[in-house]
C-alpha positions as CSV (number, residue, x, y, z in Angstrom):
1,X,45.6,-73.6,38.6
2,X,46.4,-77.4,38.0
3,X,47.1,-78.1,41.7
4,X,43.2,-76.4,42.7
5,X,41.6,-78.4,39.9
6,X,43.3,-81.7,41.4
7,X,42.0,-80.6,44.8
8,X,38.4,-79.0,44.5
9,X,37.0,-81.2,47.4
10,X,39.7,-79.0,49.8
11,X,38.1,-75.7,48.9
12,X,34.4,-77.2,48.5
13,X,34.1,-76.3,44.6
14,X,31.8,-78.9,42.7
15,X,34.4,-80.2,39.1
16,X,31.0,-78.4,37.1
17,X,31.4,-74.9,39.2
18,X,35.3,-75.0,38.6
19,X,35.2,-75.7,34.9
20,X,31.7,-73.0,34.8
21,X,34.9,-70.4,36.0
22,X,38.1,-71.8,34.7
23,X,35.9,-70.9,30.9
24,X,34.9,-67.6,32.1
25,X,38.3,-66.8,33.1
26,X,40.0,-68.1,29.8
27,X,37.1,-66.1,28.2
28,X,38.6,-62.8,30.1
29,X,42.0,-64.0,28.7
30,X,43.1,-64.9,32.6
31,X,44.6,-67.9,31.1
32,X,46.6,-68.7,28.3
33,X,44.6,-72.0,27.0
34,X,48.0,-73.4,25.5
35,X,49.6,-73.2,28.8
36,X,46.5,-74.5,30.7
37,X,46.8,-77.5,28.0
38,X,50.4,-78.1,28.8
39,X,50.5,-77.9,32.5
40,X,47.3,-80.3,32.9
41,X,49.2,-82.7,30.4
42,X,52.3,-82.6,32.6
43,X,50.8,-82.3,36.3
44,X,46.7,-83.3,35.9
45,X,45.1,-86.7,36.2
46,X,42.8,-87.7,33.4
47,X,40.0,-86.1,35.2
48,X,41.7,-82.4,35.7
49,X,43.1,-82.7,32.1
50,X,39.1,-83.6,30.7
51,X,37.8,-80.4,32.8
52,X,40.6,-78.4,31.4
53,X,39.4,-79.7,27.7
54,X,35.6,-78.8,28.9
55,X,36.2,-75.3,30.0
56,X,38.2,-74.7,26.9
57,X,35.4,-75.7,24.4
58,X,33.3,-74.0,26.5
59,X,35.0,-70.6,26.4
60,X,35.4,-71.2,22.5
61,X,39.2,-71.0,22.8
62,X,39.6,-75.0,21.7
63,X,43.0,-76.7,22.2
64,X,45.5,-78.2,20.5
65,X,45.8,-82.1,21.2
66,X,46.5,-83.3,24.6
67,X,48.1,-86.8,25.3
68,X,46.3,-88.5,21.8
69,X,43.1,-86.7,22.5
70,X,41.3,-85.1,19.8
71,X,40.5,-81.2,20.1
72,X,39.5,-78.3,18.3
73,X,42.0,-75.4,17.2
74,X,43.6,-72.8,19.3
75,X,41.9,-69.1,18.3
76,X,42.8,-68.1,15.6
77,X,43.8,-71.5,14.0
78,X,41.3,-72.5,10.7
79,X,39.9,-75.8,11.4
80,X,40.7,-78.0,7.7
């Protein structure tokens, strides 16, 4: 998923379409946000790893923190 987000021009998908679906998938548990986090962390440029943050808050699901950003709980997590 990493490698497509790094690559949308290739398969002509605007960054706002691909983060629009990434949520929705995330949303129909497609994706395990922690994961997502991780591998855009270790294999995304800043851009990919802010879409990934996007789609998450967009599909509710939150993150954990991600190379010194801030970010809102997994589910599940209370925020305090």
């Amino acid at each position: 998923m990493i490698d497509l987000l790094e690559n949308l021009e290739s398969v002509c998908l605007s960054p706002e379409e691909a983060e629009r679906r990434l949520a929705e998938q995330v949303v129909a548990r497609r994706f395990d946000p922690d994961r997502l986090v991780e591998m855009a962390a270790e294999y995304g440029t800043h851009r990919t790893r802010a879409l990934v943050q996007r789609a998450l808050f967009a599909s509710g699901a939150g993150t954990r923190e991600m190379n010194g950003e801030c970010a809102r709980p997994s589910l599940g997590e209370e925020e305090g």
